[in-house]
mmCIF file as gemmi writes it, N, C-alpha and C atoms, coordinates in Angstrom:
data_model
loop_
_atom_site.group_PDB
_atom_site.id
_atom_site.type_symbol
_atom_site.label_atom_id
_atom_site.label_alt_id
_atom_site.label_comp_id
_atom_site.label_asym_id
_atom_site.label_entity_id
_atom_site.label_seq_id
_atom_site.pdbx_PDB_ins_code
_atom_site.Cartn_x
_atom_site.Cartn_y
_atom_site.Cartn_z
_atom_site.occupancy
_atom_site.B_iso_or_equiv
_atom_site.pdbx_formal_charge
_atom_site.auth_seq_id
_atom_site.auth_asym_id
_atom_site.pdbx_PDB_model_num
ATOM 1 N N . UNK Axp A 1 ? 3.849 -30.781 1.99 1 0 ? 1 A 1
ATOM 2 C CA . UNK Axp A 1 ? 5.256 -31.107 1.838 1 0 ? 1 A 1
ATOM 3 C C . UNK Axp A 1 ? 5.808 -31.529 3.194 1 0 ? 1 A 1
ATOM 4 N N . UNK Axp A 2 ? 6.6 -32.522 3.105 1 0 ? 2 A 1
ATOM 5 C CA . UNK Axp A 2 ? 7.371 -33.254 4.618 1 0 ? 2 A 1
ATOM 6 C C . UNK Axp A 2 ? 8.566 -32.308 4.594 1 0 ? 2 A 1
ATOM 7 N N . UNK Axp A 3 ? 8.781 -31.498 5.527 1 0 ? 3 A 1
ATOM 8 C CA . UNK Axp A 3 ? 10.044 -30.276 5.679 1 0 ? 3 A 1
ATOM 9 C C . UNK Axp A 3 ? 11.053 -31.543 6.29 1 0 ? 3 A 1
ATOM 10 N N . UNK Axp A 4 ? 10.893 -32.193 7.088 1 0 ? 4 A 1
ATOM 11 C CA . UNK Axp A 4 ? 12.036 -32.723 7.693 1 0 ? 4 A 1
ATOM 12 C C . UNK Axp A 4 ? 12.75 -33.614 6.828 1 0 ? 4 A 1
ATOM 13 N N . UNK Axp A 5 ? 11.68 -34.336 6.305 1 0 ? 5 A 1
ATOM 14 C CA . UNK Axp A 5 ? 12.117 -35.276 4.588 1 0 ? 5 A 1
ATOM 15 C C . UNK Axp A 5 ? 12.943 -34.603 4.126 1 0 ? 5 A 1
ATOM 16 N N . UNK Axp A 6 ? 12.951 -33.31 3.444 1 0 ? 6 A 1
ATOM 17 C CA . UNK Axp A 6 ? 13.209 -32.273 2.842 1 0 ? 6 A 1
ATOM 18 C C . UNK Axp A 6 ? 14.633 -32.446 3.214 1 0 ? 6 A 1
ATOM 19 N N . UNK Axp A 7 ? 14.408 -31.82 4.232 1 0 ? 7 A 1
ATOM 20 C CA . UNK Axp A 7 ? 15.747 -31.475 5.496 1 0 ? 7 A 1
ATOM 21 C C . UNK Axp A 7 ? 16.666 -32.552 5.102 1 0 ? 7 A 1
ATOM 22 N N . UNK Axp A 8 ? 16.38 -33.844 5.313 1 0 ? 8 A 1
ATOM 23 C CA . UNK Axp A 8 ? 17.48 -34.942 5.709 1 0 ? 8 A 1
ATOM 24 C C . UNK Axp A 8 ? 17.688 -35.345 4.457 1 0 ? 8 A 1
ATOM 25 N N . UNK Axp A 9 ? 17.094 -35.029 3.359 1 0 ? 9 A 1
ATOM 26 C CA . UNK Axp A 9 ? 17.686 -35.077 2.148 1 0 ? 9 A 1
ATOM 27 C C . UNK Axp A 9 ? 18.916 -34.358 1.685 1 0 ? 9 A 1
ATOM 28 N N . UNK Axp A 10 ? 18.605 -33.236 2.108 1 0 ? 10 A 1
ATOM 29 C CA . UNK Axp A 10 ? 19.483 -31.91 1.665 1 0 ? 10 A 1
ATOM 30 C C . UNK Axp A 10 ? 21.181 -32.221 2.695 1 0 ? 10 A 1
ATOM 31 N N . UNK Axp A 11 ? 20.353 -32.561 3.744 1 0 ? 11 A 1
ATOM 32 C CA . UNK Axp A 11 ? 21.707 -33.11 4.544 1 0 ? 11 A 1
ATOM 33 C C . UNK Axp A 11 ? 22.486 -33.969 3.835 1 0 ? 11 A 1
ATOM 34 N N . UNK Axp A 12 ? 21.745 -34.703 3.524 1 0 ? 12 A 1
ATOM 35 C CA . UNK Axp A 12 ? 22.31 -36.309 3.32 1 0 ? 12 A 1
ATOM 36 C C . UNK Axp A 12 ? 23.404 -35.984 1.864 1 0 ? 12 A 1
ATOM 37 N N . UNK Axp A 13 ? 22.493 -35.249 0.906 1 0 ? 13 A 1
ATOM 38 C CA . UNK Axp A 13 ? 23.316 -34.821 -0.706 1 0 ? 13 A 1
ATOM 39 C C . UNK Axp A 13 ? 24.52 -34.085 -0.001 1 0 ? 13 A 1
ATOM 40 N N . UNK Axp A 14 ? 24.536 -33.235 0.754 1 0 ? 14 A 1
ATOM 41 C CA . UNK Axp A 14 ? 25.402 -32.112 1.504 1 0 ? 14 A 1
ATOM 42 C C . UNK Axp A 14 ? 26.46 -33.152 2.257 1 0 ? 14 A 1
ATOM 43 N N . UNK Axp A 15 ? 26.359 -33.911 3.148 1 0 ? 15 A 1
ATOM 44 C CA . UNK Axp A 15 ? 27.253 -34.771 3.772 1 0 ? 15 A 1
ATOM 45 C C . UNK Axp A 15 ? 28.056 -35.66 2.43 1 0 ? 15 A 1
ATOM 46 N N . UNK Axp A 16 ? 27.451 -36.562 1.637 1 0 ? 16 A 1
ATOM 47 C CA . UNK Axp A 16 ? 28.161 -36.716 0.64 1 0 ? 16 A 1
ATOM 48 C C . UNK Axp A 16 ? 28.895 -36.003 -0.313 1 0 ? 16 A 1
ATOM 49 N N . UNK Axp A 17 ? 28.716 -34.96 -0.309 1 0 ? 17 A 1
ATOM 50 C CA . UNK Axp A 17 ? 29.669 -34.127 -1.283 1 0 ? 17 A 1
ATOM 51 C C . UNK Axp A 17 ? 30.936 -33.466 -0.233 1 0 ? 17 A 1
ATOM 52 N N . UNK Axp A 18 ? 30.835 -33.579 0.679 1 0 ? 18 A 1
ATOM 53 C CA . UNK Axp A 18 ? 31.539 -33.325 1.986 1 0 ? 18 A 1
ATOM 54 C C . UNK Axp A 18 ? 33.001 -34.389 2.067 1 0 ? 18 A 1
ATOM 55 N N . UNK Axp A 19 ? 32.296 -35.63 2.105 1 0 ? 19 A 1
ATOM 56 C CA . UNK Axp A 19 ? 33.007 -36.62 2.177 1 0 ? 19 A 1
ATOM 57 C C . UNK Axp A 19 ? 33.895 -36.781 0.947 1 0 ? 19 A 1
ATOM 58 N N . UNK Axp A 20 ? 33.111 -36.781 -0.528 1 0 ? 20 A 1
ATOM 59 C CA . UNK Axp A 20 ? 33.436 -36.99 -1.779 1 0 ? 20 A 1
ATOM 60 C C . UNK Axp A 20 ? 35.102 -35.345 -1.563 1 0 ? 20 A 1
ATOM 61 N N . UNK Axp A 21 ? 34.636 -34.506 -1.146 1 0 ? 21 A 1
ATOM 62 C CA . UNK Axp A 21 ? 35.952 -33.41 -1.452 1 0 ? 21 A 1
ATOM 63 C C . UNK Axp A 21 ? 36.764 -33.772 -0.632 1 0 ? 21 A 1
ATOM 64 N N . UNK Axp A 22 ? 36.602 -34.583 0.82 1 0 ? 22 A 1
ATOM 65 C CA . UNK Axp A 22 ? 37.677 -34.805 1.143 1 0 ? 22 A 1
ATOM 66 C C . UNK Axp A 22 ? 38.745 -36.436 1.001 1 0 ? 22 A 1
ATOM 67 N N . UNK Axp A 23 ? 38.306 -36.7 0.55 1 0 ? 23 A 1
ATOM 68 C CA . UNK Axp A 23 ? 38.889 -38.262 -0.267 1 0 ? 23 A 1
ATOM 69 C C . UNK Axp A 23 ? 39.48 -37.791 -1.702 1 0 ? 23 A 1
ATOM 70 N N . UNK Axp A 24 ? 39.205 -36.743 -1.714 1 0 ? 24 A 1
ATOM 71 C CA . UNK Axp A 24 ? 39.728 -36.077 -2.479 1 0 ? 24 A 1
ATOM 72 C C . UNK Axp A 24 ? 39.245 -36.591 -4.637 1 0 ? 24 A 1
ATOM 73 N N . UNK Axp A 25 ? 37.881 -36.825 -4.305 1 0 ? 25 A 1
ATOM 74 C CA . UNK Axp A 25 ? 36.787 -37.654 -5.614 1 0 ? 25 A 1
ATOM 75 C C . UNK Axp A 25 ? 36.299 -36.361 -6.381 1 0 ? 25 A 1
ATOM 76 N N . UNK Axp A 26 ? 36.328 -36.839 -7.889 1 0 ? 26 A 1
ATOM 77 C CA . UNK Axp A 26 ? 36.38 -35.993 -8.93 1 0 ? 26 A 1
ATOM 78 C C . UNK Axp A 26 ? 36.764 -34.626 -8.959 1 0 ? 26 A 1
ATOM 79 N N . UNK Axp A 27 ? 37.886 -34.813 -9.059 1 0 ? 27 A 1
ATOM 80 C CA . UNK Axp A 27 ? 38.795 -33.642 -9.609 1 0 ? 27 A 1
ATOM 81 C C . UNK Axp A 27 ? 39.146 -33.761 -11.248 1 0 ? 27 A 1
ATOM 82 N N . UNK Axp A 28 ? 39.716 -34.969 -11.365 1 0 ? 28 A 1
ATOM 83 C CA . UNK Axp A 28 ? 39.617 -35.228 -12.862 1 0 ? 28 A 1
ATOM 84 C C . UNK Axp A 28 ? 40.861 -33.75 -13.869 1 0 ? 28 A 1
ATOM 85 N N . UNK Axp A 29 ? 41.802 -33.903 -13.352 1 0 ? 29 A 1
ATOM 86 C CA . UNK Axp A 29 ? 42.868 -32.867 -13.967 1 0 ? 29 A 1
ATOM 87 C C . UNK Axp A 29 ? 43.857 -33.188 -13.578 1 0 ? 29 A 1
ATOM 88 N N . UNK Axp A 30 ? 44.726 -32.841 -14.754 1 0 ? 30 A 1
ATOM 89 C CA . UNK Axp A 30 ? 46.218 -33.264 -14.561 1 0 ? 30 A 1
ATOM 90 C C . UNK Axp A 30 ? 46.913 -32.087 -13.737 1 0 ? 30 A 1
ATOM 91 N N . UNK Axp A 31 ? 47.861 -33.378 -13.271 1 0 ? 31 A 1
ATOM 92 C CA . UNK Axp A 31 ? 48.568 -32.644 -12.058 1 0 ? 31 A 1
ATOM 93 C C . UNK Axp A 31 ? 49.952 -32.135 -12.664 1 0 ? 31 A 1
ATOM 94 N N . UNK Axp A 32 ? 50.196 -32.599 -13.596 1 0 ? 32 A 1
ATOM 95 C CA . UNK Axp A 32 ? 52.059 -32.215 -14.615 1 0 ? 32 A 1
ATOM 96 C C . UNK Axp A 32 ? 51.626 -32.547 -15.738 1 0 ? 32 A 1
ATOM 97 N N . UNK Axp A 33 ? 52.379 -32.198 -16.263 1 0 ? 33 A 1
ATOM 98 C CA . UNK Axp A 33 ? 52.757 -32.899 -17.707 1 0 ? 33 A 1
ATOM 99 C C . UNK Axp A 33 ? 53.819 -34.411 -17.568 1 0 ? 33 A 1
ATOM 100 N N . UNK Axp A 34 ? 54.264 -34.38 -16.759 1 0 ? 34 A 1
ATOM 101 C CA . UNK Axp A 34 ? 55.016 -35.819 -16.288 1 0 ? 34 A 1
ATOM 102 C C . UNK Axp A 34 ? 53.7 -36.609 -16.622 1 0 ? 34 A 1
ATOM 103 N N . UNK Axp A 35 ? 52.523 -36.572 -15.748 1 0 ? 35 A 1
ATOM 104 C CA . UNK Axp A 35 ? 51.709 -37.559 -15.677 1 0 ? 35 A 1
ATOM 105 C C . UNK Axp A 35 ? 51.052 -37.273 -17.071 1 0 ? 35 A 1
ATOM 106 N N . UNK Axp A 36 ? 50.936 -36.197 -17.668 1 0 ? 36 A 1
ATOM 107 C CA . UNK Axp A 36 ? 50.397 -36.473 -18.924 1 0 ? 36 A 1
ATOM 108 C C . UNK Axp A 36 ? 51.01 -37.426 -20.309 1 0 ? 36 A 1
ATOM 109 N N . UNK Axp A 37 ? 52.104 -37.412 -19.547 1 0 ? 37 A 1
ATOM 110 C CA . UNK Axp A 37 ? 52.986 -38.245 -20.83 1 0 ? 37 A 1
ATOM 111 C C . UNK Axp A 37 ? 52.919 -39.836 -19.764 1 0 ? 37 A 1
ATOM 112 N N . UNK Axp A 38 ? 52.908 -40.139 -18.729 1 0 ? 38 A 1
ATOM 113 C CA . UNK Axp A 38 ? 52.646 -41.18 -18.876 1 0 ? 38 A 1
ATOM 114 C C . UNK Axp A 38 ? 51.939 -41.912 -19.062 1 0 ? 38 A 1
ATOM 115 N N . UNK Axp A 39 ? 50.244 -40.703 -18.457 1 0 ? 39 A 1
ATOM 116 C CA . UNK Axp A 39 ? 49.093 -41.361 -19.66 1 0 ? 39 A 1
ATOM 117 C C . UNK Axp A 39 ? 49.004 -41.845 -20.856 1 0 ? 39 A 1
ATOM 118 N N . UNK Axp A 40 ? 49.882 -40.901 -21.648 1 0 ? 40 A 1
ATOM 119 C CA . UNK Axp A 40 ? 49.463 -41.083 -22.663 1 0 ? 40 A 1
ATOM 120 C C . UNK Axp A 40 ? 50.809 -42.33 -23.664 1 0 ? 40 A 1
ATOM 121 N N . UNK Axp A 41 ? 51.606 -42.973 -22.656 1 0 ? 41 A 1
ATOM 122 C CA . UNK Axp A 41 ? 52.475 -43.791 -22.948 1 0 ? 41 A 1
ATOM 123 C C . UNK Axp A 41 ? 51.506 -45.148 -22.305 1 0 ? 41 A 1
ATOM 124 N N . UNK Axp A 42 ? 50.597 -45.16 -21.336 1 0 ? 42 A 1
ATOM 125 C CA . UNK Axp A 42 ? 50.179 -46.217 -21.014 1 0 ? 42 A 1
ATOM 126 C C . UNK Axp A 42 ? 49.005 -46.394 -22.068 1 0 ? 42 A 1
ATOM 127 N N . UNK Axp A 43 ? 48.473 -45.572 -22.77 1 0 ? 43 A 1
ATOM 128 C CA . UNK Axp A 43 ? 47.122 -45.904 -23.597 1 0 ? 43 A 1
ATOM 129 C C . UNK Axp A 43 ? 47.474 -45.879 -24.633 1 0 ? 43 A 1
ATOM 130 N N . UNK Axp A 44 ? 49.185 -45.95 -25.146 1 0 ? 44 A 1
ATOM 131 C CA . UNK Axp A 44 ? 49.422 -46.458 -26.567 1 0 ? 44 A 1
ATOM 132 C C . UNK Axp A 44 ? 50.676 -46.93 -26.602 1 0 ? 44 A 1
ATOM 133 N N . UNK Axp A 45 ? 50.562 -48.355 -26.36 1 0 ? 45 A 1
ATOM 134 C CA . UNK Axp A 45 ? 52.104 -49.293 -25.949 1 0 ? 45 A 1
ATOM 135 C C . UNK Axp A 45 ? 53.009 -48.683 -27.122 1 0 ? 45 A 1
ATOM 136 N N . UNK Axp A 46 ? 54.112 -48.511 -26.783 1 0 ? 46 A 1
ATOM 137 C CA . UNK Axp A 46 ? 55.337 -48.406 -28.461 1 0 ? 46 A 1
ATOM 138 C C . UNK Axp A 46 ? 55.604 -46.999 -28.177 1 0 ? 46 A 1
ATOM 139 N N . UNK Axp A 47 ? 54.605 -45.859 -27.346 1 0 ? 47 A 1
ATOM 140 C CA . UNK Axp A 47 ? 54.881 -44.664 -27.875 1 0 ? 47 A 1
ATOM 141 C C . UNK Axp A 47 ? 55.682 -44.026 -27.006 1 0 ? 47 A 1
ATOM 142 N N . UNK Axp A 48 ? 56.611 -43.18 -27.096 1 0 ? 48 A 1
ATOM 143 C CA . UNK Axp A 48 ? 57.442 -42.714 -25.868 1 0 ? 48 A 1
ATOM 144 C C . UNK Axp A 48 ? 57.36 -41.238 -26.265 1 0 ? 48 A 1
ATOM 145 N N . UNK Axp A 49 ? 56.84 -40.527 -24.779 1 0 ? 49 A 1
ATOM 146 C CA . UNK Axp A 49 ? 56.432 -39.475 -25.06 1 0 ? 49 A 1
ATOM 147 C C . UNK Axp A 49 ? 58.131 -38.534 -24.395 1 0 ? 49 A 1
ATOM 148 N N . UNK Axp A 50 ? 57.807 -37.315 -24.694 1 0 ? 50 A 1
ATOM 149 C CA . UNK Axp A 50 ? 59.463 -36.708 -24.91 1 0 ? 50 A 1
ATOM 150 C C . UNK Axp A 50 ? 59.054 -35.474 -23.993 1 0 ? 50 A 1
ATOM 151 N N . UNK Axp A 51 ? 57.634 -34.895 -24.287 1 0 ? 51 A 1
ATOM 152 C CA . UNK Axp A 51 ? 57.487 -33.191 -23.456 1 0 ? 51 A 1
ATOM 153 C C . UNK Axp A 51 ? 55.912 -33.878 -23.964 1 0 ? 51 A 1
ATOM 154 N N . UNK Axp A 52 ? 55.148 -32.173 -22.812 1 0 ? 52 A 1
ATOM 155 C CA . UNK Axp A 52 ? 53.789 -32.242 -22.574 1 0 ? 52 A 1
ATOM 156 C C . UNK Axp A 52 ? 53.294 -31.168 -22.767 1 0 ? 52 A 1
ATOM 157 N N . UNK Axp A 53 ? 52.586 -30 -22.658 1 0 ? 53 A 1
ATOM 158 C CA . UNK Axp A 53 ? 51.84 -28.998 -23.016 1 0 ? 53 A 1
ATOM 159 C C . UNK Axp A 53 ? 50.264 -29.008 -22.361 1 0 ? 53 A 1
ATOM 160 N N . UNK Axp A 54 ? 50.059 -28.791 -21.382 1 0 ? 54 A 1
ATOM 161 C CA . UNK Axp A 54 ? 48.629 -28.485 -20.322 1 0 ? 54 A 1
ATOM 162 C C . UNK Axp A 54 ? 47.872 -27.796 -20.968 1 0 ? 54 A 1
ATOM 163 N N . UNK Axp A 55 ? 46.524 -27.77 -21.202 1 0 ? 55 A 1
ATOM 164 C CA . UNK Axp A 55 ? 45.795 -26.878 -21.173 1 0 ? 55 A 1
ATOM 165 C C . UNK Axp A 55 ? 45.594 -25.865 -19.745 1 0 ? 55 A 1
ATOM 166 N N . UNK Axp A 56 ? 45.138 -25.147 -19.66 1 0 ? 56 A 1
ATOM 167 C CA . UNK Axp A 56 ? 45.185 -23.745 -19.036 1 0 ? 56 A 1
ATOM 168 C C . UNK Axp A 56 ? 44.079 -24.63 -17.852 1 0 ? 56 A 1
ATOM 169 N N . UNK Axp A 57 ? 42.95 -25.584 -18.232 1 0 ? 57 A 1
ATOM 170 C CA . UNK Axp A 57 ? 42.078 -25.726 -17.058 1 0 ? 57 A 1
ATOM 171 C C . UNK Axp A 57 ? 42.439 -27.077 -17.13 1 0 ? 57 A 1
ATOM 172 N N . UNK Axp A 58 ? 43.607 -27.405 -17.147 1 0 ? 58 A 1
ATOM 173 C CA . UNK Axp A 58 ? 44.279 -28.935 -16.97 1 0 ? 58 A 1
ATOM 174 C C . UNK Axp A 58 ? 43.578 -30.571 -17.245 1 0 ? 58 A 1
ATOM 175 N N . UNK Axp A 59 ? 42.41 -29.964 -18.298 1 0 ? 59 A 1
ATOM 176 C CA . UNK Axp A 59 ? 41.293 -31.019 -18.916 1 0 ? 59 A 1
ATOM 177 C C . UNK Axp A 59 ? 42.048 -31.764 -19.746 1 0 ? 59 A 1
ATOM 178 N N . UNK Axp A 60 ? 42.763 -31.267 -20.122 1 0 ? 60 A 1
ATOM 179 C CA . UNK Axp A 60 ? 43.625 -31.997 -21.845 1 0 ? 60 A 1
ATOM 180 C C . UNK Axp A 60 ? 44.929 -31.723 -21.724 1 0 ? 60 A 1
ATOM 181 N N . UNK Axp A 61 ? 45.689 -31.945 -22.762 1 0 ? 61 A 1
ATOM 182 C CA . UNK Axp A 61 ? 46.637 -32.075 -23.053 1 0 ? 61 A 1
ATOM 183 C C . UNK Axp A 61 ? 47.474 -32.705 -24.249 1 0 ? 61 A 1
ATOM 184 N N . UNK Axp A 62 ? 48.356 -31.575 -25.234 1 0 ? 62 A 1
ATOM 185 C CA . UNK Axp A 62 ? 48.767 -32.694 -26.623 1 0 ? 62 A 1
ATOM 186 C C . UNK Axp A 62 ? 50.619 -32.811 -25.842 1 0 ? 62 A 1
ATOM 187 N N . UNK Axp A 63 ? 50.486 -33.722 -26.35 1 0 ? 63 A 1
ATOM 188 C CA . UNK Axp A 63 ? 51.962 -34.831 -25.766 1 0 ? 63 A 1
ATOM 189 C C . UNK Axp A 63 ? 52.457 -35.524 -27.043 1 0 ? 63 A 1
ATOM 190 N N . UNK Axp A 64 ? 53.823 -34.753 -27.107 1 0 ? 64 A 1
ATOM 191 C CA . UNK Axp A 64 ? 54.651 -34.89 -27.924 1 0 ? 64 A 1
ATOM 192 C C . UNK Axp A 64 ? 55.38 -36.15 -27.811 1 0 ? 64 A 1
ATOM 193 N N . UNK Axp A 65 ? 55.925 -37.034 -29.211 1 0 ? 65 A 1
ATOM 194 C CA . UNK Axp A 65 ? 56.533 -38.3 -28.887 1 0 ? 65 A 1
ATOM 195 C C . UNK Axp A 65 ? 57.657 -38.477 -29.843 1 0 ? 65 A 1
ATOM 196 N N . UNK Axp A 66 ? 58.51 -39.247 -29.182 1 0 ? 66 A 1
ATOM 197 C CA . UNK Axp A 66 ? 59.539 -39.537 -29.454 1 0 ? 66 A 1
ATOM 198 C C . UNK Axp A 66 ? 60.154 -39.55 -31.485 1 0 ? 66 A 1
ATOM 199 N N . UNK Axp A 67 ? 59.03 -40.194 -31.933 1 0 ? 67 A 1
ATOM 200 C CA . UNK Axp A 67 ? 59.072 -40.457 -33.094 1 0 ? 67 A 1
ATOM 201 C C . UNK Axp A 67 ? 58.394 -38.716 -34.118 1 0 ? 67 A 1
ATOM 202 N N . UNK Axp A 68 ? 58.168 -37.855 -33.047 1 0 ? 68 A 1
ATOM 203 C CA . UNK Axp A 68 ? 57.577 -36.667 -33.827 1 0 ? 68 A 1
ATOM 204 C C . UNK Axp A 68 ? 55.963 -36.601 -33.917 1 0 ? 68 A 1
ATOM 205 N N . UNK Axp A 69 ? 55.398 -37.614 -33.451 1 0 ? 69 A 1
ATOM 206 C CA . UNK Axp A 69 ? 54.099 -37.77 -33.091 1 0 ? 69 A 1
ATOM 207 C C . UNK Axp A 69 ? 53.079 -36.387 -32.225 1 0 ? 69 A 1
ATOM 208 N N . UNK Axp A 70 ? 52.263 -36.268 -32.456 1 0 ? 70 A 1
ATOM 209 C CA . UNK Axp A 70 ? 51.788 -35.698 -31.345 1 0 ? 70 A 1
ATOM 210 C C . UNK Axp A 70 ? 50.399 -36.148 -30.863 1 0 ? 70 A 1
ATOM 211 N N . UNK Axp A 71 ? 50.099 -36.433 -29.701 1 0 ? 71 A 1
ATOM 212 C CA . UNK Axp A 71 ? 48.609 -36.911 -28.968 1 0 ? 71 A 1
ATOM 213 C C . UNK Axp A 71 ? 48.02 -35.875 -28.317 1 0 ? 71 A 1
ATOM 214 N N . UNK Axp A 72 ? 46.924 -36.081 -28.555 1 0 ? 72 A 1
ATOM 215 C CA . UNK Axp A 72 ? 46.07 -35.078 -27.669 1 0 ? 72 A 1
ATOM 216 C C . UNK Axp A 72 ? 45.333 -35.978 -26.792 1 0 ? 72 A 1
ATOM 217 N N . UNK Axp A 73 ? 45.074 -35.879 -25.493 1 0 ? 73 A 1
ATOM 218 C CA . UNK Axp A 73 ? 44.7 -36.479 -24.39 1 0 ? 73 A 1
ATOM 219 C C . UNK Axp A 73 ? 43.347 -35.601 -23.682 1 0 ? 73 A 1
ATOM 220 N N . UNK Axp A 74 ? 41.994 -35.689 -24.038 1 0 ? 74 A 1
ATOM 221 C CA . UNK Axp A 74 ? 41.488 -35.082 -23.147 1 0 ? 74 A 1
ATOM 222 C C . UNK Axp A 74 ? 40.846 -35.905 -21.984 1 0 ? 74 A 1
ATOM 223 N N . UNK Axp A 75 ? 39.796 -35.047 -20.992 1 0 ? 75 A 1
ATOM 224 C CA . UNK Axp A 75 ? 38.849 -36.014 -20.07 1 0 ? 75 A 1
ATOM 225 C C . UNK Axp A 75 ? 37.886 -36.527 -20.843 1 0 ? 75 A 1
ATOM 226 N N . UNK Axp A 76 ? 37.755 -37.887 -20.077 1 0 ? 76 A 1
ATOM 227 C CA . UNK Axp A 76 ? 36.287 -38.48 -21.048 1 0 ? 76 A 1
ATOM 228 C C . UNK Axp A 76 ? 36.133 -39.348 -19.43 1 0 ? 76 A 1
ATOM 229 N N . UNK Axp A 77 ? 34.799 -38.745 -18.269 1 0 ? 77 A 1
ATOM 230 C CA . UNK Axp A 77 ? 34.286 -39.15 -17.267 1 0 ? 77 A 1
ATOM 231 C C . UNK Axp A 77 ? 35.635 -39.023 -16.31 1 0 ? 77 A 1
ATOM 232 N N . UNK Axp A 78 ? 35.867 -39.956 -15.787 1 0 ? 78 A 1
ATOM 233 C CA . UNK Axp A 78 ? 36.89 -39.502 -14.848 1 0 ? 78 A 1
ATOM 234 C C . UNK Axp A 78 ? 38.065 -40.526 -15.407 1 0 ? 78 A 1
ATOM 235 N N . UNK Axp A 79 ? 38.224 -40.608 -16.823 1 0 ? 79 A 1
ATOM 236 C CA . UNK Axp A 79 ? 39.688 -40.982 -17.208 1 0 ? 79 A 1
ATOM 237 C C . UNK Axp A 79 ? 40.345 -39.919 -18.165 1 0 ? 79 A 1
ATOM 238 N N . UNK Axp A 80 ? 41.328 -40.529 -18.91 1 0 ? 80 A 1
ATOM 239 C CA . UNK Axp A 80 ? 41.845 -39.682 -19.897 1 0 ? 80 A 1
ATOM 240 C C . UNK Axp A 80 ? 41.782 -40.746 -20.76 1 0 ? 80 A 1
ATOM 241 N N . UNK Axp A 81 ? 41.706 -40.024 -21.975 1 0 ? 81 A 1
ATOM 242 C CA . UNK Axp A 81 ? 41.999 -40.984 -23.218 1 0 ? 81 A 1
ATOM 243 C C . UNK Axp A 81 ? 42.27 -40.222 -24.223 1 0 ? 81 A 1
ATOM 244 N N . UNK Axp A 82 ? 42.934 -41.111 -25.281 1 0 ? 82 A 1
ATOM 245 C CA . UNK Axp A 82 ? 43.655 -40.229 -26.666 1 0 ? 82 A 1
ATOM 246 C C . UNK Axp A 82 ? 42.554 -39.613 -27.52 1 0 ? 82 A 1
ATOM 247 N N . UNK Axp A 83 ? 42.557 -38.327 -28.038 1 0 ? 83 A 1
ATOM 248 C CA . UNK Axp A 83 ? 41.297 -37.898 -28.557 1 0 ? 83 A 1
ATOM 249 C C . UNK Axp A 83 ? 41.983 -37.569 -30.299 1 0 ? 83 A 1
ATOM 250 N N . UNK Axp A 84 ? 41.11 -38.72 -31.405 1 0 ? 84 A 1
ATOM 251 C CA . UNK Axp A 84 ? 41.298 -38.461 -32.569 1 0 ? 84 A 1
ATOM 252 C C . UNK Axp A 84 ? 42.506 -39.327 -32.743 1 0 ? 84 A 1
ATOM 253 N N . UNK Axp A 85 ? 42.52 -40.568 -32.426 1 0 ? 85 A 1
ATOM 254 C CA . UNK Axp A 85 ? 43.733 -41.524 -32.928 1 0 ? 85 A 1
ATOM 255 C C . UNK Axp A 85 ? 43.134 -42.194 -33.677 1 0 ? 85 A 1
């Protein structure tokens, strides 16, 4: 086995995940419910959302709309999208 190979691998995965937390890359969670309703007003033109409701590990979210609607928004990779429309 090449230890130093080894080594500068482990560095190298380690320095990138370094960099990746401070650019602040995949976090992937909502920060309000503000932004959850405007997600979920930009991924369905017409709909105007009114209030929001977080899940507890800020993955999802159902977002209430204007017309009495309700959306559920979860993660899908590092976007959001409407889940079950």
């Amino acid at each position: 086995m090449n230890w130093p190979l080894l080594a500068g691998s482990l560095a190298g995965v380690l320095g990138l995940a370094a960099v990746a937390r401070l650019l602040g890359l995949g976090g992937g969670e909502l920060a309000s419910e503000k932004e959850a309703m405007a997600i979920a007003e930009a991924e369905l033109p017409g709909f105007v959302a009114v209030s929001a409701e977080l899940a507890e590990d800020r993955q999802s979210a159902v977002v209430h709309g204007l017309d009495g609607a309700e959306l559920r928004l979860r993660r899908h990779g590092a976007q959001f999208v409407i889940d079950g429309r």
